[in-house]
N, C-alpha and C positions, 0 to 999 in steps of 0.2 A: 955815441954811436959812431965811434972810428973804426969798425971793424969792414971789411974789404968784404966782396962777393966771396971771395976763394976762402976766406975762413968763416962766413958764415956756411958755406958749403961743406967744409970738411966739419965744422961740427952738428950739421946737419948726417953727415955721413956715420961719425962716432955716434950719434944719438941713434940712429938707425940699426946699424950694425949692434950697439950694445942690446939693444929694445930685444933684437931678434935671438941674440944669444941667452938672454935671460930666459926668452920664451923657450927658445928652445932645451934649454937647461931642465927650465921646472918639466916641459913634455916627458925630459927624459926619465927621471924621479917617477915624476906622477904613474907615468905607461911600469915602471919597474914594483912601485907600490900599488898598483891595481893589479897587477900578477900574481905577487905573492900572496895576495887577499885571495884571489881565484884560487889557485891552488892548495891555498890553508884549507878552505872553504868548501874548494868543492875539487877532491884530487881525483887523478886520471884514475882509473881502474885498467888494472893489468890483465889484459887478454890473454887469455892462453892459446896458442897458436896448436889447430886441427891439427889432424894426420891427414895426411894428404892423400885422395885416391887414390889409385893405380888404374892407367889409363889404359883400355883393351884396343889392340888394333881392329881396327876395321874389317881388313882382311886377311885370311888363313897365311898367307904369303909372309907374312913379318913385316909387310905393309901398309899404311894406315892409307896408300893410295891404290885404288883401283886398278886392272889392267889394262881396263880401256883410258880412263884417265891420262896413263901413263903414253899412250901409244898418241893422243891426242897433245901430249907437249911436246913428245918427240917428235909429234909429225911440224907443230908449229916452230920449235927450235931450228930444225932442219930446211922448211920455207926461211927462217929471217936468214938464217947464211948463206942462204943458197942466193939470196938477193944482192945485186951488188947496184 
């Protein structure tokens, strides 16, 4: 037992660091071979994408905003600049 703190420490640190790598390794495997099982298994189904409505304005104007509405931002747009 002549080994120093600093090398018990640093092969405490390689036994660590490798520990985690391996874990981490097979995660990666494993998570990539549970995928390709899902997907064999059970594959996505291909949606076919609707026609899209066409949306009617609100109002006869070509506006989907009201004209009171309208008078009601104009009037609050007009108060914030007016504000100094």
């Amino acid at each position: 037992m002549d080994n120093s703190i600093i090398d018990q420490g640093f092969s405490l640190m390689l036994f660590g660091m490798g520990t985690v790598f391996v874990f981490l390794t097979l995660l990666i495997f494993a998570t990539g071979a549970m995928s390709s099982v899902i997907l064999r298994w059970f594959p996505e189904k291909i949606v076919e994408p609707t026609a899209k409505k066409k949306r009617t304005p609100a109002a006869t104007s070509g506006s989907p905003v009201s004209a009171a509405t309208l008078k009601i931002i104009q009037g609050a747009i007009d108060q914030h600049r007016n504000r100094k």
